[in-house]
Each structure stands twice: as structure tokens, then as C-alpha cells.
N, C-alpha and C positions, 0 to 999 in steps of 0.2 A: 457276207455269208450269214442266212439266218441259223440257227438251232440246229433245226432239221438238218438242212445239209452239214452243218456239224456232224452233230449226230451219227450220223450215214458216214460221213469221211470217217468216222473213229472206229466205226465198228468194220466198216471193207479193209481198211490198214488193219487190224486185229485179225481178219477172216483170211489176209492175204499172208499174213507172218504164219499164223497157225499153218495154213497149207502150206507154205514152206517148207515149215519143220516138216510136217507127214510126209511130202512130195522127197525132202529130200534125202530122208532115211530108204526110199524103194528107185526112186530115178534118179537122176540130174535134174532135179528142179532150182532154179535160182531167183530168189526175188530182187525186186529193179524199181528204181526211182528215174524218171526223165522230166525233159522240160524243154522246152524251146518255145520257136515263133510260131504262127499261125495264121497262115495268109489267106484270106477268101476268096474261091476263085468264082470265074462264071459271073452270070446275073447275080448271083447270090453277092459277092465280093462289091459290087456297083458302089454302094453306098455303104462300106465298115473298111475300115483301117487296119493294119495288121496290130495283130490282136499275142497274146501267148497261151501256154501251154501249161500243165505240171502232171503227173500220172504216178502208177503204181502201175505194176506189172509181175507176173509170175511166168518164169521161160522155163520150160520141158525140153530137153532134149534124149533124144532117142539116140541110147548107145551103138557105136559102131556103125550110123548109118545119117545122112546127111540133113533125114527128116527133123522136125520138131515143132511144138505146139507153142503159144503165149496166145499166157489169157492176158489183157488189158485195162485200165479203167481210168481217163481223163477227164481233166475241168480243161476247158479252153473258155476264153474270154475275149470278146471284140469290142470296140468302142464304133458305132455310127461315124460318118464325117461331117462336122459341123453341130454338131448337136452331143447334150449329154445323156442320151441313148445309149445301151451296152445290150450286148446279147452273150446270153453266157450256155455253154453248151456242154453235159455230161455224157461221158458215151463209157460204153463196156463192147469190149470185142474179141470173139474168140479167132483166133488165125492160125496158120499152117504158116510154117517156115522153110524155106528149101535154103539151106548155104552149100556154097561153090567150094569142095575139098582140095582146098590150096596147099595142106600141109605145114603153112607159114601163120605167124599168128594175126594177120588182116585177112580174115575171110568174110567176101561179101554172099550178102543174102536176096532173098527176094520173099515179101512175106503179104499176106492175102487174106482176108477172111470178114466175117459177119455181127452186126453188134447192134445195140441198142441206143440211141441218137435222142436226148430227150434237152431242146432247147427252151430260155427263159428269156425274150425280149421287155426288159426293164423301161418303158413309157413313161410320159409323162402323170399322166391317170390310172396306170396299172401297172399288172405284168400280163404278159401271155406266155402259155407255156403252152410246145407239143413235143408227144416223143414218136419218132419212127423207129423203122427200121432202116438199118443199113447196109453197104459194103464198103473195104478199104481193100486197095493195094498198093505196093510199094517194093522200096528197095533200103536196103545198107550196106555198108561196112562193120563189122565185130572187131576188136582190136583185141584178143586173146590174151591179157596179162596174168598168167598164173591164176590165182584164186578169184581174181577180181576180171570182169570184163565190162570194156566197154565199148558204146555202139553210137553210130551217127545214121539217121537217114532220113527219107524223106517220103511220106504215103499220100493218096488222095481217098479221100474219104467223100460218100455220096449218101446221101440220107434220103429215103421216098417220102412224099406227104407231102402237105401244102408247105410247111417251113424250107424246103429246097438247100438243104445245106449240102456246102462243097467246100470243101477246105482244104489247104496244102501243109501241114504241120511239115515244120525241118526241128526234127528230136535228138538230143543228145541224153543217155543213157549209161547208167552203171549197172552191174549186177553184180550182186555180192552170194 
């Protein structure tokens, strides 16, 4: 990781805590740390290995009613097969959340939305970088513990533009 992305990580964790705080003196805002695998699916997956995951996240829920928002912001990382080639991929995603009012504290969700896909293929003789746009949708489980929740699931994410990125993250999540 050079500088820059440094940099950039220190200051979106700072951006994400701050909002927090604000978010969570007026709604149900909660911020969230995840991480998991990252499987390439498609043409895209051909030639990369399953790769992982790490994020920061802010979840909004909308009192008394099943809707809610999370904003998103992941590093995911692949390694090529046979070679030491990696492709490392940033994304931020704003999504809508629909959960299933169970009543019980395992309520699944279904969660959907649009973001920014900006890839770094690491070569022999360079780098190349592009960033699209995107969409992701998906599914989970919430596990409701008191102050603290936490979440399993699973989304596909589709990136437009020549880089063609399609990926299957499986994310394990807290939010505190």
C-alpha cells in the first residue's frame, strides 16, 4: 500500500467515525468493520484466485419501518494464477436495504445499490489503473445482539468499462 492510499484510508476512517457520531445523535446510524473472501466470477475470475476482502461501512436504519440505507467502502485484493500479478480493487457503494420483520433477532435482508469500482492491475513493467461504475446486489443474515450487530452475506458486484470486474464477496460484519 503506497502513501496515497494510506492517506485516503486514514482520512475515509476519520470521515466515517465523524459521520457516525452526527448520524447517530439524529437516526440509527451504526458504523461497521467487515471482511471476507472474494471470488472472481465470469470471464473476469478465468485467470485470479480467490482473493479477500476488508471494509468500513455506515448503516442507517429507518425507525419503525423495514427500509434502510449503508454507505460502503472496500479494498479487495486477487492474486493472478501462476504468476505474481495481483489486482487490487477499491470500491464505495451507496445501497438500499430491505430486512424481513422476523421479530427474532436473525433477520435476513436483501441489500442493492451503486458505487464507484476503481481497479489497480500490478504487472510486471507497470501498473494499470481504471475506475467505473457500478452495481451490487445481494443478500444476508443480521444477528441482532443487543448494542452490537452482526451480519453474514453474500453480493455480486458488476463494474461497466473495459476492466470487467465481477466478483462474489462472502462478508462477515459487526456494527457497533
Amino acid at each position: 500500500m503506497n502513501s496515497w492510499h494510506a492517506i485516503s484510508l486514514v482520512i475515509a476512517l476519520e470521515s466515517l467515525a465523524a459521520t457516525a457520531d452526527v448520524c447517530g445523535a439524529q437516526t440509527a446510524a451504526r458504523l461497521g468493520l467487515d471482511a471476507g473472501a472474494t471470488a472472481p466470477v465470469s470471464a473476469y475470475g478465468s485467470d485470479k484466485n480467490v482473493g479477500y476482502h476488508i471494509g468500513l461501512l455506515v448503516d442507517v436504519r429507518v425507525p419503525e419501518s423495514p427500509f434502510g440505507f449503508r454507505i460502503d467502502g472496500a479494498f479487495h485484493e486477487l492474486k493472478y494464477s501462476g504468476n505474481a500479478t495481483k489486482e487490487q480493487i477499491w470500491m464505495a457503494n451507496a445501497n438500499g436495504v430491505l430486512k424481513a420483520p422476523t421479530g427474532t433477532m436473525v433477520v435476513p435482508y436483501v441489500i442493492g445499490g451503486a458505487g464507484i469500482y476503481s481497479s489497480h492491475r500490478t504487472l510486471f513493467l507497470g501498473t494499470r489503473a481504471r475506475t467505473n461504475p457500478g452495481l451490487n446486489l445481494g443478500g444476508g443474515l443480521r444477528f441482532e445482539l443487543g448494542d452490537v450487530t452482526t451480519f453474514v452475506e453474500a453480493r455480486y458486484h458488476m463494474a461497466s468499462g473495459t476492466a470487467g470486474i465481477r466478483l462474489l464477496p462472502i462478508t462477515l460484519g459487526v456494527l457497533f
